[in-house]
Structure formats: C-alpha cells, structure tokens
N, C-alpha and C positions, 0 to 999 in steps of 0.2 A: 624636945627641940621646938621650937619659934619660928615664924617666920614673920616679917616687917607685913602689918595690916595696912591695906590706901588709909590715909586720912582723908577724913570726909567731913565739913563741919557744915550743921545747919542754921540758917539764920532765921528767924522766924519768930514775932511778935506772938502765935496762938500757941504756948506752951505743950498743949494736949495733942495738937498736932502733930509739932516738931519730935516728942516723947514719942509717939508710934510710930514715926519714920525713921528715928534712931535705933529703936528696938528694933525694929524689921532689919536695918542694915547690918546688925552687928551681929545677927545671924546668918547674915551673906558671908561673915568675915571683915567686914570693915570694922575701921575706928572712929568712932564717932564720937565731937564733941558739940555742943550747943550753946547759941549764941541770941537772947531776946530781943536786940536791938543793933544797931551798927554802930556804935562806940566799941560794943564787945565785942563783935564781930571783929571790931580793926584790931584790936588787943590779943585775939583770938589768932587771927593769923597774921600778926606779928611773932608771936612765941610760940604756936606750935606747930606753923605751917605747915596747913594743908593741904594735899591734893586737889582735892575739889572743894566747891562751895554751893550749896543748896541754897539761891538766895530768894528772901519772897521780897516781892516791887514795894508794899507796903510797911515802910518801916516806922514808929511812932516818934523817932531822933535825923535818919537820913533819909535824904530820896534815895528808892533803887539803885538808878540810873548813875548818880553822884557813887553813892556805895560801891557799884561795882566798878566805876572807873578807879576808886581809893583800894581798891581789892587787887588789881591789874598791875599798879603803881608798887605796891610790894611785893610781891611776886607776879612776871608776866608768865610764867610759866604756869600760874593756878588755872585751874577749868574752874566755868562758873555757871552752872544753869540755874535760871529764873525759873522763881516757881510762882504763880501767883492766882490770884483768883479774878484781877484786873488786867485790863488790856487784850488789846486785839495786834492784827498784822502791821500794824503800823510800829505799834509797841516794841514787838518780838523783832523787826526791822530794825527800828532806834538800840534797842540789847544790843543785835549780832552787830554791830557798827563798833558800841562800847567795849565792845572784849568779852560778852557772851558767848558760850558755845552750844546751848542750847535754850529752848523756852517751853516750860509745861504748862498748862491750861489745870486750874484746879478747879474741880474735882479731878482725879487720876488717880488708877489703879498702881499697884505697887510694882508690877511684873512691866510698863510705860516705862516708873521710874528709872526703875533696877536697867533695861536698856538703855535707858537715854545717860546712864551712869557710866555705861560700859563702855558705850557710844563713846563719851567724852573721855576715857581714857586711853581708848585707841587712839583716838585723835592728838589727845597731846603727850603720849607718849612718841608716837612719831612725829610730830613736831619736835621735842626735845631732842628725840634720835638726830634730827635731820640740824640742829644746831651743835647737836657735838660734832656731827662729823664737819660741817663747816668750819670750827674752830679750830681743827687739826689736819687741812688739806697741806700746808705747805708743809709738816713733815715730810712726808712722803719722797720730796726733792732734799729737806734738808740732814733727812736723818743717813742715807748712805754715802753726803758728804762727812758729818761729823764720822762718821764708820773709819773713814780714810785719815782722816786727821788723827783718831786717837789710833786707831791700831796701828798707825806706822813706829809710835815712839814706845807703845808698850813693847814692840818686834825687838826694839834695840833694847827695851829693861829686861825685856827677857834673856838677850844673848849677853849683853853685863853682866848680868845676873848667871848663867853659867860658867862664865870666865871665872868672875870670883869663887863661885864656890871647886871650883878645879882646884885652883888656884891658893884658895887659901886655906888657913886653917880652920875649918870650921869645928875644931873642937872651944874652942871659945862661946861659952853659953852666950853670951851678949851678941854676940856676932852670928851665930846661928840663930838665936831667935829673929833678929833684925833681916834677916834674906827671909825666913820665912813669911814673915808679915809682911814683906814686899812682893812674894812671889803671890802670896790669898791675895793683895789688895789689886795684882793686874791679873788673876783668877777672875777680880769680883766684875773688873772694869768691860772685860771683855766676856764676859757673860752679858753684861749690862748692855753692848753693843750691839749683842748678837739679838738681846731682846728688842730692842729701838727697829733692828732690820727685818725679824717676824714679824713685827708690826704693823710695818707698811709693804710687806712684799705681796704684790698683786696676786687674787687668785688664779690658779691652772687649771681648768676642766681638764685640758690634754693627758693630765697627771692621776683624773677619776682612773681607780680600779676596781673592783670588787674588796674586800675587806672583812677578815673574821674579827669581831672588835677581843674575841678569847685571845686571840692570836697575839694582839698589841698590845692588851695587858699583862701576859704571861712575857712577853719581853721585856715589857718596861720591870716588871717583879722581877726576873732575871738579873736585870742590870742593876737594882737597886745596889747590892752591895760593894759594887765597884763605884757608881755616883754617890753613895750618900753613906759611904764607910763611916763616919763615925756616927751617926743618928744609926745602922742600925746595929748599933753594939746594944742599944736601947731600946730599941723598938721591934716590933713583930708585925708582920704583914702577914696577913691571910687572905686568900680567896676562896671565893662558893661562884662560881662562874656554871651558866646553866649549858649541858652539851649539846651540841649541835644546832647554834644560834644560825638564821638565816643573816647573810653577808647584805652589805649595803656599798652603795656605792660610793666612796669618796679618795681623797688623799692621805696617800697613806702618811704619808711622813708629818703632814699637818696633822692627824688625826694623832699619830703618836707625840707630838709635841704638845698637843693641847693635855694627852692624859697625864705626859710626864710631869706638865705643870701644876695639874692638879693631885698628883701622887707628891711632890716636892714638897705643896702647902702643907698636905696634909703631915707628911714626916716633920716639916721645919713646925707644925706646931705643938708637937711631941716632944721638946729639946728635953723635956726631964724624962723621959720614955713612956711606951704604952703601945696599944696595936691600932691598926690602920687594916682595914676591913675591904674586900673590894668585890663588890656583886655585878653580876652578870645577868641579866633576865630577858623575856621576849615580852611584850604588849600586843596583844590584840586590836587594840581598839584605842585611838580611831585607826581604819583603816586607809591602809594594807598593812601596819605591824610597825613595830619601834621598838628597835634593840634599847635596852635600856643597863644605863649603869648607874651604881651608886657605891661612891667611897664613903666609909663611914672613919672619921677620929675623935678621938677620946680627949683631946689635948685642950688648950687654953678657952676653943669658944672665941667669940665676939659678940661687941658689943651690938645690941638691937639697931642702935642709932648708924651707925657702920654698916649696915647690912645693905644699903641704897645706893651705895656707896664704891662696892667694889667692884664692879667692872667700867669701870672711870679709870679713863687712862691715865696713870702717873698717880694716884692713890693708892696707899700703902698705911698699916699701921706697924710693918717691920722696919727696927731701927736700921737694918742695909737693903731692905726692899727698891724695887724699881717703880711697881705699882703699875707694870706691863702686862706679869703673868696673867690676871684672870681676864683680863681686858684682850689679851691675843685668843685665849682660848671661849670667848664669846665670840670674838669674828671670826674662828675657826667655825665654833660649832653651830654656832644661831645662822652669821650672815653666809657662810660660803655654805655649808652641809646642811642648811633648811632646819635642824635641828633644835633641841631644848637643850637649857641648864640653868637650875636651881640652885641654891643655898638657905639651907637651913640649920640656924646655929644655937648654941645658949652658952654664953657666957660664961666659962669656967666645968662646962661641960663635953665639950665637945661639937661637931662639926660635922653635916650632911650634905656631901654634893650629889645632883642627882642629874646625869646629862640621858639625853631621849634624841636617836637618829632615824629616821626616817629608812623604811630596806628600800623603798620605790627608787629609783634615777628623778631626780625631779628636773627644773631647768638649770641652765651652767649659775654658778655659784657668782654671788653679788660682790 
C-alpha cells in the first residue's frame, strides 16, 4: 500500500546544498524534486505542482522576490519559505508581504527546517480547508430546496410505476426490463438526495451518546446482505473486532452513516468479487486512547494522483458516483467527532481505510 508524499521542491543555485536537504527530506517522507535556477523552478511547478517551495533569495536567472511572486501566480495555494544566507528583517518583511510564509536565516539546522516545513503546512492546509468551505456555504440553503423539487416528482414515478406494474403485463421481457431501469434510476436519484442532505445537515451534540464502535459494525455487517444483495453473492466480509473496546462519545446514527459509506466503497470496489476485511482495535497513545478501525479491500485500488483528491466534495471516479460519500464521512468523523481518517491505496491492489476516534467527550462538534 502507498500513500500520496507532500511535494516539496527545492530551489537553489548550490547544488551540494540543495542534495543534502532533499536527502534528509525524503526520509521524512516527502517528495522531493530540485530546481537550480528559477526558469526551472517555474517549469518545476508548472508540471508537478508542489506543495511547498524551499526558495533561496539568490538566484543566478530571477530575483527572489520577482520568483516568488511568479510562484504565487501559479499556484496561490503553494507554501513558500525563503531560505537564504542574505537579508535581514526588512527582507523576511518585504517576503511575508509577497506570499512567503516563512523565512530561514542560513546557516540552519535540519530539525528549524523540518518545523518551519510543518509550520507551513498546517497553515496552508487550513487555509485551503477554510476556502472550501467558503466555496460551498450556499448549499446548505440550496440543497434541501433542490430535496423538495426532485422528490416530489420521483413520489409520483414511483406510484406510476406501481400502477403499471399491477396493471400490466409484465411478462413482456422489454417491458419488464424498462420499469426496472426506472425503478434503479429513481433508486439512484433519491439516494443521490439523501446524500446532498447528509451533507449539509448541521451537527447535534444533543444527539452525543456513548457508543460501542463493535456494536455499529456488527450492524452495518448484519445489514449488508439486504443493502448490497448482489455484491455479496461475490464478495465475503470478515471481521477481527477486539473485545471489549472502550465506548466514546458521539452520534450514533452519523457515526453509522459515515461506516456504511465506507463499507459501500469498499464492496462497490469488489464488483468482480473478493473480501473486505474489518478491524477493530484500541490505541494507547496519544492520550487518553483512540478506538481505531481499519477496513481492508482487495479490489481495483486507485490511482496515486486521485488520492488528494477524495474528500472533495462532488469528486468521484465512479461512472454513477455522487462524489458525497467520503466527503460526508470526513465531516462526520474529522470535523464533528474530533477524529482521524486515512486512505491508503495501490492501484489495482486494493484499498486501506483507517479512521481513529477519540473515547475522551471533547468540545460540541464543529
């Protein structure tokens, strides 16, 4: 299994330099690519756009200054710390103005860097957070009106739809295939709705209860063969759930919506068949403790480049996906339950989701 490395690319005219700072990062885990000059640099992240940018002030083609504003300009969402051996507080002033996010002073130890690396990722990860969700405030108003518009007329395909089949003769192959495909397609629609209104439905503290997360998977496994009757003529579910997990606090019903979604993926990515794995465990540390799950499938995988990608709301690489599900179940489980969830995948191998909840009560959910 894989998981998507930060891009990280360094800009820097002293070759020897830039090489031991790349080494060291990519035993942090990063990906590091390198750039001698700022022509390359702009080419650099033109095509492989990176996260961050390590940039030094002296470059032997662009100023800094110029560079980093040409760096801004293609991606404003890039982090960019100055690294340099020139300048003072006037300098690292003029930077933070241009779209720097931070400034190092060379000489500097590695363990400086590596925080002021980390620094900048927090930072513009919650910047990014805080422009999706401005990008998506007027759902919220608009998505329980569209609710009403469309499930009023799927109310009447549906009751059509049982007159006729009373009614007629449905031994007619054509004619029964045709109500079938209509009855999946307002199936699809009104699931599609129901997703649109998990979306934006504000969270309840009022709703916190205590919760066995055994408990809610051994139901969702339960139900599977009535939700997902034909996947599992094909497929095999197993659990290793560890006994007597301590309970944490949250909603129940959000909390079982967010596994069903992730138990759904995992089956719909099985459509040729295989098993779907589901663990249970407890975490020590950090504390006070973090129930922990992880579903494991064997099926199609995705793509590396796709991985950044999926808890974006309305992204999907299924041809009838909504591009809802993992987007609802990261505002279940990150923003309202304080919690973790990962994905780890390889392409044509299979697929690791790994969510982490807190037992503590923390504060009312965001």
């Amino acid at each position: 299994m894989t998981t998507v490395k930060r891009k990280i690319l360094v800009v820097d005219d002293n070759l020897e330099f830039a090489k031991t700072v790349a080494k060291n990062l990519e035993k942090e885990g990063f990906q590091v690519s390198l750039a001698p000059d700022g022509n390359t640099a702009i080419v650099a992240a033109s095509n492989e756009s990176p996260e961050l940018v390590l940039l030094d002030l002296k470059l032997p083609d662009i100023p800094g200054v110029e560079l980093l504003r040409i760096m801004k300009s293609i991606n404003e969402n890039m982090a960019v710390i100055v690294v340099t051996a020139y300048g003072g507080e006037r300098v690292a002033i003029d930077l933070m103005k241009a779209g720097a996010i931070d400034f190092l002073s060379k000489p500097f130890n590695f363990d400086d860097l590596l925080n002021a690396i980390n620094n900048a990722f927090k930072i513009s990860d919650a910047q990014r957070e805080d422009k999706k969700h401005d990008r998506y405030p007027h759902l919220e108003k608009f998505f329980p009106f569209l609710a009403h518009e469309i499930r009023n007329p799927l109310h009447a395909i549906s009751g059509a739809l049982a007159i006729i089949q009373r009614r007629s003769d449905l031994k007619d192959e054509i004619l029964s295939q045709s109500v079938k495909v209509i009855q999946e397609e307002v199936q699809h629609l009104n699931e599609f709705v129901q997703e649109c209104l998990n979306f934006v439905r504000p969270p309840s503290e009022s709703r916190f209860v205590e919760i066995d997360i055994n408990e809610v998977i051994s139901f969702i496994v339960n139900t599977i063969p009535h939700r997902f009757e034909e996947l599992c003529q094909k497929i095999r579910v197993t659990t290793d759930l560890a006994p007597q997990l301590p309970k944490f606090f949250g909603n129940y019903e959000e909390i079982k919506q967010a596994f069903l979604n992730l138990v759904r993926n995992g089956l719909e990515a099985m459509d040729e068949g295989g098993e779907l794995t589901i663990r249970s465990t407890f975490q020590t540390e950090p504390k006070p403790g973090w129930v922990r799950v992880a579903l494991v499938d064997h099926g199609l995988g995705m793509k590396e480049e796709n991985l950044q990608f999926l808890f974006h709301p309305f992204f999907t690489t299924k041809p009838r996906g909504t591009g809802l599900g993992l987007a609802i179940c990261k505002r279940i489980i990150v923003e309202r339950h304080h919690g973790k969830i990962q994905i780890e995948s390889q392409e044509g191998k299979g697929t690791t989701v790994t969510v982490e909840l807190p037992i503590e009560r923390r504060s009312r959910p965001r």
